[in-house]
VEXNU-260656 format. One record per residue (C-alpha): x, y, z; residue in three letters. Coordinates in nm, 2 decimals. Example, Ala and Ser with C-alpha at 12.3 -4.5 7.8 and 13.67 -1.06 7.14 Angstrom:
+--------+--------+--------+------+
!      X !      Y !      Z ! resn !
+--------+--------+--------+------+
!   1.23 !  -0.45 !   0.78 !  ALA !
!   1.37 !  -0.11 !   0.71 !  SER !
+--------+--------+--------+------+
***
This chain:
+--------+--------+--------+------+
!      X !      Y !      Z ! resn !
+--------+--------+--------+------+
!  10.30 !  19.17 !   4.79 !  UNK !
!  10.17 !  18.96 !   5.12 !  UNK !
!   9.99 !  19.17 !   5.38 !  UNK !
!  10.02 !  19.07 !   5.70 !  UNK !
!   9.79 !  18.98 !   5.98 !  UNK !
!   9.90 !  19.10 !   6.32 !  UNK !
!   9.67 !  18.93 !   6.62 !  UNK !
!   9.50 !  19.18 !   6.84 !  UNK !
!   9.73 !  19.09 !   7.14 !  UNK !
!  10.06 !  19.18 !   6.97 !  UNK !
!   9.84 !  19.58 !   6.81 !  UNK !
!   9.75 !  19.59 !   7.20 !  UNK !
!  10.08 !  19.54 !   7.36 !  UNK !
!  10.27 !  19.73 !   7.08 !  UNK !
!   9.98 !  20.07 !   7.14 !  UNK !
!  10.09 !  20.01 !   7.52 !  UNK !
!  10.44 !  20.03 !   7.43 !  UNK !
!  10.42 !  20.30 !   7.23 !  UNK !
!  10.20 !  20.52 !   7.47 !  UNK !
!  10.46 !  20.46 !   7.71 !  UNK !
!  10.74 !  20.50 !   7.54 !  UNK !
!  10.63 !  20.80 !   7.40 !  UNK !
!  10.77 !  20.73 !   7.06 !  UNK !
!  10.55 !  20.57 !   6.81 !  UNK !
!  10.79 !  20.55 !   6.51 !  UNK !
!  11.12 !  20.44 !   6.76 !  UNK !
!  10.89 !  20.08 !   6.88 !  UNK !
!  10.75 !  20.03 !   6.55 !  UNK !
!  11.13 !  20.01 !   6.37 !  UNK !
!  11.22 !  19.80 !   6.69 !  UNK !
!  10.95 !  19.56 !   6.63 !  UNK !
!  10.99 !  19.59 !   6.21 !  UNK !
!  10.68 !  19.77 !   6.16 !  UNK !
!  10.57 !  20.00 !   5.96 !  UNK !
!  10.55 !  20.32 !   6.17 !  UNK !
!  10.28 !  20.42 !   5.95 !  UNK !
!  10.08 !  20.11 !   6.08 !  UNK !
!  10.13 !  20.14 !   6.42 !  UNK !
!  10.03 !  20.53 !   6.37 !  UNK !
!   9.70 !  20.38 !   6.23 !  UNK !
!   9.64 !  20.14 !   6.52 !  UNK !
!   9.71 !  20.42 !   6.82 !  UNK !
!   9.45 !  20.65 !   6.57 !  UNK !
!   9.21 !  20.36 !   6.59 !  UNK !
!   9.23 !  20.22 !   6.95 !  UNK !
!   9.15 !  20.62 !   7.07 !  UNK !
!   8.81 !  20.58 !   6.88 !  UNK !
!   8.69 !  20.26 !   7.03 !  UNK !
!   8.52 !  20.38 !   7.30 !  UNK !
!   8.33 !  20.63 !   7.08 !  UNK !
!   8.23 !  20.26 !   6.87 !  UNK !
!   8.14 !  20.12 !   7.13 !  UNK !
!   7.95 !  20.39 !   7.30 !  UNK !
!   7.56 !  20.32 !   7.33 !  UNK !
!   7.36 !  20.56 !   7.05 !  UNK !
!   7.22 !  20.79 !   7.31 !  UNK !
!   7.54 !  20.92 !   7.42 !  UNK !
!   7.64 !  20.94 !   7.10 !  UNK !
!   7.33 !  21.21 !   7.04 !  UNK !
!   7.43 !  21.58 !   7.07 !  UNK !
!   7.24 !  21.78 !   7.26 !  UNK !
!   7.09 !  22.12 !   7.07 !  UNK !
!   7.25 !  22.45 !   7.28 !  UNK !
!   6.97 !  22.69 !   7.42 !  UNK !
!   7.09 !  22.99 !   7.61 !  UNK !
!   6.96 !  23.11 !   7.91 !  UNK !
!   6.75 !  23.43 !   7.87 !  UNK !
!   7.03 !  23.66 !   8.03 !  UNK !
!   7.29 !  23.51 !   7.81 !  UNK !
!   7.06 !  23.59 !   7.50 !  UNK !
!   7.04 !  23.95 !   7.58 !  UNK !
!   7.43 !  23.97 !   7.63 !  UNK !
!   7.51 !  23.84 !   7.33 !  UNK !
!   7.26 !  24.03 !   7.15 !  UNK !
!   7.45 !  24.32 !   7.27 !  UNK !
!   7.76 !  24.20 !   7.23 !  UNK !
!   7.61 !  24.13 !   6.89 !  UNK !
!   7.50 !  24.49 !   6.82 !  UNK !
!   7.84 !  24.63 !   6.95 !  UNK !
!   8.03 !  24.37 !   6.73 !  UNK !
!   7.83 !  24.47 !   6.40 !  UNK !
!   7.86 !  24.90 !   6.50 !  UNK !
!   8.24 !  24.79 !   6.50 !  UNK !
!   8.23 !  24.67 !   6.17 !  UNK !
!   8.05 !  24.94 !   6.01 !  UNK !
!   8.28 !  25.20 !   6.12 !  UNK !
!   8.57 !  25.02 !   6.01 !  UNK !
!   8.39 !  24.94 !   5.68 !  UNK !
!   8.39 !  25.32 !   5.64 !  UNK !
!   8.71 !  25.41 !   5.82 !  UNK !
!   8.87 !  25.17 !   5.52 !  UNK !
!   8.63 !  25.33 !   5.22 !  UNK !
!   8.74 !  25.66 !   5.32 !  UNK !
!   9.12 !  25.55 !   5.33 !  UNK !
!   9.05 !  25.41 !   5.01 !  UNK !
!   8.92 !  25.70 !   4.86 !  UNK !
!   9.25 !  25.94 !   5.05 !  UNK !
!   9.47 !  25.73 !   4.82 !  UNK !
!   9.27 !  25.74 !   4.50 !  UNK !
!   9.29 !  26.16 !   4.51 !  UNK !
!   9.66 !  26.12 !   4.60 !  UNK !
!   9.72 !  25.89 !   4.30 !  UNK !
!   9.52 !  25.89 !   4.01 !  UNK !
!   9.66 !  25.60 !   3.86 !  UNK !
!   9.58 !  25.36 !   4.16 !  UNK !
!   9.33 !  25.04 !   4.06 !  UNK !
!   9.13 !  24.90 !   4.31 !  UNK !
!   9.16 !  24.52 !   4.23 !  UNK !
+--------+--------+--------+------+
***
């Protein structure tokens, strides 16, 4: 089977059409494309600009808190893992109500 080349002006009017149109697979069938294809195209045209974007931009910054949002989410932290302790036990002692009421219960 052929493949077909498509020049970059007809990929660029057809992603114009499309983004106005606002159906992808509707100009594709118009134009006898494979909507899959023009999917691909619209995918890679939206992450051009990330390409062609200059390295340092590209770098991510590492996230430092400030002090005072350290010590809240320490706390928050400390309050979050309390939580799950006594729902750890709240469960275990559930748990344990059922295995008295039933004998034959299995713990999977």
């Amino acid at each position: 089977m052929r493949r077909n080349r498509y020049p970059k002006e007809l990929k660029e009017q057809l992603i114009q059409e499309a983004m106005e149109a606002g159906n992808a697979t509707q100009v594709a069938r118009r134009h006898g494309i494979d909507p899959k294809r023009l999917y691909y195209w619209i995918r890679e045209s939206q992450h051009k600009g990330f390409q062609e974007a200059p390295a340092e931009a590209k770098q991510i910054a590492p996230y430092v808190p400030s002090a005072q949002e350290f010590k809240r989410l320490e706390s928050e932290n400390i309050a979050l893992k309390k939580l799950l302790g006594e729902k750890t036990l709240e469960i275990q002692i559930l748990q344990d109500l059922i295995k008295k009421k039933n004998p034959s219960y299995r713990k999977n």
